[in-house]
Every structure is written in C-alpha cells, then in structure tokens.
Residue, then its C-alpha position, 0 to 999 in steps of 0.5 A: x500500500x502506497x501512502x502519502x504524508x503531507x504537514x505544513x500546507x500554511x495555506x499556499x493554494x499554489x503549493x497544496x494542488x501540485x502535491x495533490x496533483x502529483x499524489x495522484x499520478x502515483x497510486x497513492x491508496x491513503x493520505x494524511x496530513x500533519x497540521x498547519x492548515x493555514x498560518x502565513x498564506x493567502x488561501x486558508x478556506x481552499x486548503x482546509x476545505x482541499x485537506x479535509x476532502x483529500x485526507x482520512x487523517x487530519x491532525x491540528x498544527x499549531x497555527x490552526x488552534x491559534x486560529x480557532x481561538x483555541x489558545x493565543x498568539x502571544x507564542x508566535x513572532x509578530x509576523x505570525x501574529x500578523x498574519x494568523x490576525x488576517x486568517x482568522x478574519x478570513x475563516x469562513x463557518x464552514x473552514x472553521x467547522x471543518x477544522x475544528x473537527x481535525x484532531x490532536x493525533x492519530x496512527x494508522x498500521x504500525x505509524x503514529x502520528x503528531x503536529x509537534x512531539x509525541x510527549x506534550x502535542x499541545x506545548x508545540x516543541x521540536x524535535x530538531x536533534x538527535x536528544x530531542x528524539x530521545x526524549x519523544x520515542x518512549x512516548x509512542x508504541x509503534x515503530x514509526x512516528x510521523x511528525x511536521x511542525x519544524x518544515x524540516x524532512x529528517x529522519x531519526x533512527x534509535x537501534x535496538x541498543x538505544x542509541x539514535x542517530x539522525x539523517x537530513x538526506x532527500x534519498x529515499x531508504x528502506x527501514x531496517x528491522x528492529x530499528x525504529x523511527x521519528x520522521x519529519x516529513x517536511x512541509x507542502x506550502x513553506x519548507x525550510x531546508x534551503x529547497x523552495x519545492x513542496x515536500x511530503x513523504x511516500x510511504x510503501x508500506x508493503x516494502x518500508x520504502x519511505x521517499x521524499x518527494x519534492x514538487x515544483x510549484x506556481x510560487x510567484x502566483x502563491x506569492x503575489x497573492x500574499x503580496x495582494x493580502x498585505x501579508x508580512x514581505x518576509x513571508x512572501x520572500x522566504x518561499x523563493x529561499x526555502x527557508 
C-alpha cells in the first residue's frame, strides 16, 4: 500500500494542488496530513476545505488552534501574529467547522502520528536533534512516528541498543528491522531546508520504502497573492529561499 504524508500546507493554494496533483499520478491508496492548515498564506478556506476532502487523517498544527481561538498568539513572532490576525478574519463557518473537527493525533498500521512531539502535542516543541528524539520515542508504541511542525524532512533512527542517530538526506531508504523511527516529513506550502519545492513523504508500506518527494510549484502566483493580502514581505520572500 502506497501512502502519502503531507504537514505544513500554511495555506499556499499554489503549493497544496501540485502535491495533490502529483499524489495522484502515483497510486497513492491513503493520505494524511500533519497540521498547519493555514498560518502565513493567502488561501486558508481552499486548503482546509482541499485537506479535509483529500485526507482520512487530519491532525491540528499549531497555527490552526491559534486560529480557532483555541489558545493565543502571544507564542508566535509578530509576523505570525500578523498574519494568523488576517486568517482568522478570513475563516469562513464552514473552514472553521471543518477544522475544528481535525484532531490532536492519530496512527494508522504500525505509524503514529503528531503536529509537534509525541510527549506534550499541545506545548508545540521540536524535535530538531538527535536528544530531542530521545526524549519523544518512549512516548509512542509503534515503530514509526510521523511528525511536521519544524518544515524540516529528517529522519531519526534509535537501534535496538538505544542509541539514535539522525539523517537530513532527500534519498529515499528502506527501514531496517528492529530499528525504529521519528520522521519529519517536511512541509507542502513553506519548507525550510534551503529547497523552495513542496515536500511530503511516500510511504510503501508493503516494502518500508519511505521517499521524499519534492514538487515544483506556481510560487510567484502563491506569492503575489500574499503580496495582494498585505501579508508580512518576509513571508512572501522566504518561499523563493526555502527557508
């Protein structure tokens, strides 16, 4: 079974439709999503209504609780203060009842899955290193965790020894047995690894192959739009750096 995992949309439309596009040209069976529905973009209502159609597991990012009212955005930079402030008045009641029906986590076969950390989901932290890892993988029972929230693809590996080591490499690989995993499978509308393409993760879950795939998208549309919104110039720019 091919299975396709996507995190981090942040409401670029543009972004969002060339993932969907490729998805189906690859036989995918199931699709997830990670959180982040909308949160920097321009198009937050296309994206929810998109991810909730496409998707048979919808998790809440941290900018889609902010945005629901669920908590505050006293956490976030004044750029995404900003631009959460514009999405929230561009909600529709339908996006807003769509959303408020994603949930916290899910798993799915022998995968977890989380916006942020398995240990805390709602304190929204990171795991960006090999000791942030070992503080989450006694915190899921599955061999694999599938999380978003930094829009950097990495993927930690923990021996049967316990010891973790961690890999930023685009290539695809087979998991080995008796080794488990903590996936970051990047971010679809705004990644962050120096490489301006949409990304999600391909899983053939028959096989254990797992596959980054980027997808070039319409930036500048994506861009001009935001521009169009009044939205943060640094927003709009750090799409054409991937970072």
């Amino acid at each position: 079974m091919k299975l396709a995992v996507l995190s981090d949309v942040h409401a670029n439309l543009e972004a969002l439709k060339a993932v969907v596009r490729d998805i189906e040209s690859k036989a995918v069976e199931k699709v997830f999503f990670l959180g982040d529905a909308v949160g920097y973009g321009a198009n937050p209502n296309e994206c929810v209504e998109i991810i909730d159609s496409l998707c048979e597991i919808k998790l809440l990012g941290n900018h889609d609780y902010v945005a629901l009212g669920l908590e505050s955005s006293r956490n976030f930079n004044p750029m995404a203060q900003k631009s959460i402030k514009w999405t929230q008045e561009q909600l529709t009641d339908d996006t807003v009842a769509r959303l408020s029906d994603f949930e916290m986590e899910g798993s799915y076969l022998d995968f977890y899955m989380v916006h942020a950390t398995p240990d805390n989901p709602l304190e929204w932290n990171y795991i960006l290193g090999t000791q942030d890892a070992y503080d989450n993988f006694d915190h899921f029972s599955q061999r694999f965790c599938l999380v978003g929230h930094s829009h950097l693809p990495c993927v930690f590996r923990q021996e049967p020894g316990g010891n973790i080591s961690a890999s930023a490499s685009n290539e695809p690989f087979l998991a080995e047995k008796k080794v488990r995993y903590i996936i970051n499978v990047g971010s679809v509308g705004q990644p962050r690894d120096g490489i301006k393409d949409a990304c999600y993760l391909l899983i053939d879950t028959d096989e254990k192959r797992f596959e980054f795939i980027r997808v070039a998208y319409e930036l500048d549309k994506a861009q001009e739009k935001m521009q169009n919104a009044q939205l943060p110039e640094y927003l709009i720019t750090r799409l054409a750096s991937g970072k």
